[in-house]
C-alpha positions as CSV (number, residue, x, y, z in Angstrom):
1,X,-99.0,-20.2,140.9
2,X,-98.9,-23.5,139.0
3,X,-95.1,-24.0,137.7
4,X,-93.0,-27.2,137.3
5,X,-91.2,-28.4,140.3
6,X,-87.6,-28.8,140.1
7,X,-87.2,-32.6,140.6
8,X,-86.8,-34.4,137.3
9,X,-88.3,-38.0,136.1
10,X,-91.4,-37.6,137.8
11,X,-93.8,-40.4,136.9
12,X,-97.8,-41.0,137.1
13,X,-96.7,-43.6,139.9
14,X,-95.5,-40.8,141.7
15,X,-98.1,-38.1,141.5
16,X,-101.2,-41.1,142.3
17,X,-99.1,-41.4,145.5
18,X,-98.9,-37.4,146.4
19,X,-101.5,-36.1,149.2
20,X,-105.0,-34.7,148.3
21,X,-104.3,-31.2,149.1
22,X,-106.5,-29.2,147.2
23,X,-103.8,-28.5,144.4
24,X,-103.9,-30.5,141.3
25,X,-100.6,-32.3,140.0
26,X,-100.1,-33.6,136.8
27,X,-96.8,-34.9,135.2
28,X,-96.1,-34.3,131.3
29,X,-93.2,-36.0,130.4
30,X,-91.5,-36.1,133.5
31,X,-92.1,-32.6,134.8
32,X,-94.2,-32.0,137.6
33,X,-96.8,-29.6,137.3
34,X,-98.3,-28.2,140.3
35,X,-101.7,-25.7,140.2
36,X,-104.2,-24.2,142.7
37,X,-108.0,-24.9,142.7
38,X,-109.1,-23.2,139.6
39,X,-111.6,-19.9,140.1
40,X,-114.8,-19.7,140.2
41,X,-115.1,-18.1,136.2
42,X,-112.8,-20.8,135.3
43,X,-115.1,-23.7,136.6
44,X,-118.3,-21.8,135.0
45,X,-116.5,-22.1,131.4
46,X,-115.6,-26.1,131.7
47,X,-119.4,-26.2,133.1
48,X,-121.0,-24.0,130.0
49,X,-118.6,-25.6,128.0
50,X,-120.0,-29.5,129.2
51,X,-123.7,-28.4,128.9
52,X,-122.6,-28.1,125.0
53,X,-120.1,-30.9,124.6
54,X,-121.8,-33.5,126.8
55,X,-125.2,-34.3,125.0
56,X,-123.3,-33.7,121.4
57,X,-121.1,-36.7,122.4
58,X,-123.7,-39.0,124.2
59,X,-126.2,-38.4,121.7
60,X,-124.0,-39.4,118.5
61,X,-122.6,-42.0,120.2
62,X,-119.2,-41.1,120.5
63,X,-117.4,-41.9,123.4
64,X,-117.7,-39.5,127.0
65,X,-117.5,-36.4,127.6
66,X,-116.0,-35.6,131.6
67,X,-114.1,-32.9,133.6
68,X,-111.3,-33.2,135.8
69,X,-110.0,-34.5,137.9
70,X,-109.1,-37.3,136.2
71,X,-106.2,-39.4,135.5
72,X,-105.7,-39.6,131.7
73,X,-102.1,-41.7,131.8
74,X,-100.8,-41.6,128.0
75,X,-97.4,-43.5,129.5
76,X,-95.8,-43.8,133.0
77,X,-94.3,-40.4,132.7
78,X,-97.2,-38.3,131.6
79,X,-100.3,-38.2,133.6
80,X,-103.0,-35.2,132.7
81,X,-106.2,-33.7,134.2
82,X,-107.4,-31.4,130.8
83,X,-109.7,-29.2,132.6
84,X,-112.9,-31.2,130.0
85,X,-111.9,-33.7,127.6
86,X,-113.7,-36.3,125.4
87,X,-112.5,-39.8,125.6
88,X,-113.9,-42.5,122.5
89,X,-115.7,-45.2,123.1
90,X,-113.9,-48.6,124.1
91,X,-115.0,-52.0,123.0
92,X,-118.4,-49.9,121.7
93,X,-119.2,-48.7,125.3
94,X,-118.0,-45.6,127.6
95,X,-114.8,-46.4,129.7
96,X,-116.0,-47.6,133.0
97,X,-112.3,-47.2,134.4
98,X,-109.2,-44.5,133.9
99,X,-106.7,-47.5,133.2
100,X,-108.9,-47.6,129.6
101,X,-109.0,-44.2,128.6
102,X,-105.4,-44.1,126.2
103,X,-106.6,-41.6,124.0
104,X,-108.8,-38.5,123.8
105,X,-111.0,-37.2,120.7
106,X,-110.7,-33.7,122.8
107,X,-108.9,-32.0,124.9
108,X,-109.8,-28.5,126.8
109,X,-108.2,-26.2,128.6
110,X,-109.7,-23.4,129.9
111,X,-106.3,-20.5,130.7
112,X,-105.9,-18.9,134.1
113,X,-103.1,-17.2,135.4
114,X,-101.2,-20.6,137.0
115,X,-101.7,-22.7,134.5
116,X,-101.6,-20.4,130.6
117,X,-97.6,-21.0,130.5
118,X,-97.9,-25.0,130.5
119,X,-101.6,-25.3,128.9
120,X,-99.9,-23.4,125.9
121,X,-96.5,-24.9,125.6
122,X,-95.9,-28.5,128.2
123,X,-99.3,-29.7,128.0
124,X,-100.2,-28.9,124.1
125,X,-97.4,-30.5,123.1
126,X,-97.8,-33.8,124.5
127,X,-101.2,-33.4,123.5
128,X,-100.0,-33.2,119.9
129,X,-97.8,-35.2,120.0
130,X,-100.1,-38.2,121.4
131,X,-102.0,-37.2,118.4
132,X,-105.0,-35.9,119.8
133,X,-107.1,-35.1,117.1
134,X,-108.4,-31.3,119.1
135,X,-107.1,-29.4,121.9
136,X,-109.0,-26.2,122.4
137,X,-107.3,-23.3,124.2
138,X,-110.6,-21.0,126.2
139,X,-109.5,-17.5,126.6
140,X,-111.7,-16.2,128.9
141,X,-110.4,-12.4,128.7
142,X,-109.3,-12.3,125.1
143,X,-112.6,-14.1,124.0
144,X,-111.3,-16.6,121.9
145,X,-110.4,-20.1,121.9
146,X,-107.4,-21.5,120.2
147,X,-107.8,-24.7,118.2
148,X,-104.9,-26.7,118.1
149,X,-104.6,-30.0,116.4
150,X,-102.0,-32.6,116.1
151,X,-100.0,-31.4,112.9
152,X,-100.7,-27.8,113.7
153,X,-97.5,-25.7,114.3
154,X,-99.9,-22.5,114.9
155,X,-103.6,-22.7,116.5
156,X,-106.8,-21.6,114.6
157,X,-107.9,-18.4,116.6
158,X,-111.6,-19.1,116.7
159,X,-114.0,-15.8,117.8
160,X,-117.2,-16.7,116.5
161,X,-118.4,-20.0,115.6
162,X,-116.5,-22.7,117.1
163,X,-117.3,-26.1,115.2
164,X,-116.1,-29.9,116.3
165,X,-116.6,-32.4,113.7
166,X,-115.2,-35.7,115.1
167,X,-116.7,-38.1,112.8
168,X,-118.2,-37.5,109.3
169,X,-121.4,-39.5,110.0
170,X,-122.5,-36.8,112.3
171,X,-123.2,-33.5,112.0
172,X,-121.2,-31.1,113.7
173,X,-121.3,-29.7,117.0
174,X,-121.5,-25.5,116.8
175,X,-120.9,-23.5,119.7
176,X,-121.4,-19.8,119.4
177,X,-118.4,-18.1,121.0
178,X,-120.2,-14.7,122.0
179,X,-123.2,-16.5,123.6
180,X,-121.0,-18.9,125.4
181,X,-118.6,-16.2,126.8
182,X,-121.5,-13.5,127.7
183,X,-122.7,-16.6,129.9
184,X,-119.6,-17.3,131.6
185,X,-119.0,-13.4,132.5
186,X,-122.4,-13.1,133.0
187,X,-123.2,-10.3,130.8
């Protein structure tokens, strides 16, 4: 079950150094979390979910869309691995290193069990309050995603048509919720 550890003033420093395990530690403000290797359904949503994201972002010119692991450092105390994220372009090409990736143009999570109490509360909040313009909440069993964004102080419940419209001079990108989820549960 992924919960935060105890032991307070965790830094990024600090989880780099921690052994490859299996589990995936991040630190968000100081507090450690800790979560198993996600399931199976949870990996076929961040992979659905790239199929859509990926050529949207490369083809507009945007930045780069990835999946974890990674090591998104927004200070010395917060290090994150969203489960996909988008990351803008730096010095008008795609980051070739972590160490240049300081902000995000999206950020998703995709809920399980271990990791719903911190992707909802620790996590988003950072998020927000880095200013990261998206963070998208996937609910696999309610069949919604919640769209958070940095002045939000409730998400957007979106069922339908989910739309990401990061800069005006594109169009933007639509993903159709029902579609997207009867090809994650394979229905």
């Amino acid at each position: 079950m992924g919960m935060p550890q105890a032991t307070e003033g965790w830094t990024a420093e600090m989880v780099r150094a921690l052994p490859d395990d299996g589990n995936r530690y991040e630190v968000v403000d100081g507090e450690l979390l800790v979560t198993p290797a996600p399931r199976l359904r949870h990996q076929e949503a961040v992979t659905e979910l790239m199929f859509a994201v990926r050529p949207y972002v490369h083809g507009h010119g945007l930045g780069c869309a990835l999946a974890s692991p990674a090591d998104i450092e927004f200070d010395p105390r917060t290090l994150v691995q969203p489960d996909l994220f988008v990351a803008p372009l730096v010095a008008g090409r795609r980051p070739r290193e972590w160490s240049e990736i300081k902000q995000l143009l999206l950020a998703v999570e995709v809920l399980s069990p271990s990791t719903a109490r911190a992707d909802r509360t620790v996590k988003r909040r950072r998020y927000q309050r880095h200013a990261v313009p998206q963070y998208w909440l996937v609910d696999l069993d309610a069949r919604l995603v919640e769209r958070w964004r940095a002045e939000d102080d409730r998400p957007e419940i979106v069922t339908d048509m989910l739309l990401w419209h990061p800069d005006p001079n594109v169009p933007s990108l639509e993903i159709e919720l029902p579609r997207f989820f009867a090809a994650v549960l394979d229905e």
